[in-house]
C-alpha positions as a printed Julia matrix, in Angstrom:
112×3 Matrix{Float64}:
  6.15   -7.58   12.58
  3.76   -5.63   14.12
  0.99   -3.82   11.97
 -1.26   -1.76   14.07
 -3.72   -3.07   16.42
 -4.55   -6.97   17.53
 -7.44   -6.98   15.62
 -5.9    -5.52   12.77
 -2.78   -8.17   13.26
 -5.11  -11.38   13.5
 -7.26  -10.11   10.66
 -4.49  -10.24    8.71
 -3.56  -13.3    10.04
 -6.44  -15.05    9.07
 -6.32  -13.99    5.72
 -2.65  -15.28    5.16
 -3.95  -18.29    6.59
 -6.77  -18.28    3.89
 -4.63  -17.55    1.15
 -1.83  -20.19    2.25
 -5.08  -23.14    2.63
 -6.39  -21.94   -1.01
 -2.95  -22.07   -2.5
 -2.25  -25.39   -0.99
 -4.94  -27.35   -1.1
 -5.41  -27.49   -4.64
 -2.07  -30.08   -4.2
 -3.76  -31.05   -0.39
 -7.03  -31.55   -0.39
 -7.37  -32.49    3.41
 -5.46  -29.71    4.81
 -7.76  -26.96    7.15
 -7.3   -23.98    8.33
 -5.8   -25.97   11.76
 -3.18  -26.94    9.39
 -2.32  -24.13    8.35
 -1.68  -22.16   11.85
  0.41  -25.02   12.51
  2.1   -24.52    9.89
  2.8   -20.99   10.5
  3.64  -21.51   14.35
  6.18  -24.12   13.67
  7.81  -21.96   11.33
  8.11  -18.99   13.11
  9.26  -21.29   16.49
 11.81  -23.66   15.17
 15.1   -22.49   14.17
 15.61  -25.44   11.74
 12.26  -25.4    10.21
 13.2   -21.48    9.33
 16.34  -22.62    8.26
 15.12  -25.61    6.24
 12.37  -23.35    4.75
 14.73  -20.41    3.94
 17.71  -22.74    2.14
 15.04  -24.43    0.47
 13.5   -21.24   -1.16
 16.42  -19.76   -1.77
 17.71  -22.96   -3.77
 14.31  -22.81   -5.9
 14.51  -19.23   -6.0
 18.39  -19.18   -7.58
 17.06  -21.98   -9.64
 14.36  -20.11  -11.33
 17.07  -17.16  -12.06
 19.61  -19.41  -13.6
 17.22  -20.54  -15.99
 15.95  -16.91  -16.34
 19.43  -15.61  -17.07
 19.93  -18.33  -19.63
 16.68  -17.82  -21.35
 14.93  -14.41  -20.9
 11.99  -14.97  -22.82
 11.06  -17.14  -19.65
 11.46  -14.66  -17.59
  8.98  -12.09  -19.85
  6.74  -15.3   -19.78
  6.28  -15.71  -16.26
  5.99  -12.16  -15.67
  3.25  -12.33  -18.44
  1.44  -14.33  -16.45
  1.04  -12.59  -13.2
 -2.17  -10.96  -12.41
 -2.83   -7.19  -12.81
 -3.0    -6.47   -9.16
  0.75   -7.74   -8.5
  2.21   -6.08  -11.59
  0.84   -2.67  -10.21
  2.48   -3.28   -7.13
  5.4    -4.39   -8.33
  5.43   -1.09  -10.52
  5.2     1.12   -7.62
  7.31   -0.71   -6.04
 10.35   -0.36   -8.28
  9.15    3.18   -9.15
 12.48    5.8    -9.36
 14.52    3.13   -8.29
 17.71    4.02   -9.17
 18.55   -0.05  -10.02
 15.34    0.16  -12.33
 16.29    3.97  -13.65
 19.7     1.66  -14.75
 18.39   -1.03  -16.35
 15.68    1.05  -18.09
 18.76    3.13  -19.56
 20.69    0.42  -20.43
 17.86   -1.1   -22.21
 16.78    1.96  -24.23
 20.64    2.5   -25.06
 20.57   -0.75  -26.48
 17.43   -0.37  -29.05
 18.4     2.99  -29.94
């Protein structure tokens, strides 16, 4: 993907990198920075780590819906609990969607 200029690309780089360590090592307390653009150079290099990476996520991700589908209240919860910054994007992001226009509908429909 390219952004705009090198710098601009490795900046941003650098702070996926950041993120990913601070995410991470709370479970990994050894891992560094190294680690992490090892990480992300293996993955974007080896067609079976992509793979591997992409079934696996998938598989958590379905799981997660499943239990969503079957329990909805979950599904309010965890939104619940995102921060403020990702719920705005998320709003403009689904903003006059016509999938979102549909639901909203149906919903409204159904506590008329």
């Amino acid at each position: 993907m390219k952004l705009r200029t090198v710098g601009n690309n490795y900046e941003t780089y650098l702070q996926m990198c950041e993120i990913a360590l601070q995410h991470l090592k709370n479970t990994y307390h050894d891992l560094t920075m190294l680690d992490i653009q090892d990480f992300f150079f293996c993955s974007a290099q080896y067609d079976q780590i992509k793979v591997e990476s992409a079934v696996k996520y998938l598989y958590e991700l379905a799981k997660e819906l499943s239990t969503f589908m079957k329990q909805p209240e979950l599904m309010l919860e965890a939104i619940s609990k995102l921060d403020s910054d990702t719920l705005h994007l998320l709003r403009e992001q689904y903003r006059n969607t016509e999938k979102i226009n549909l639901i909203n509908s149906t919903f409204a429909h159904r506590n008329i």
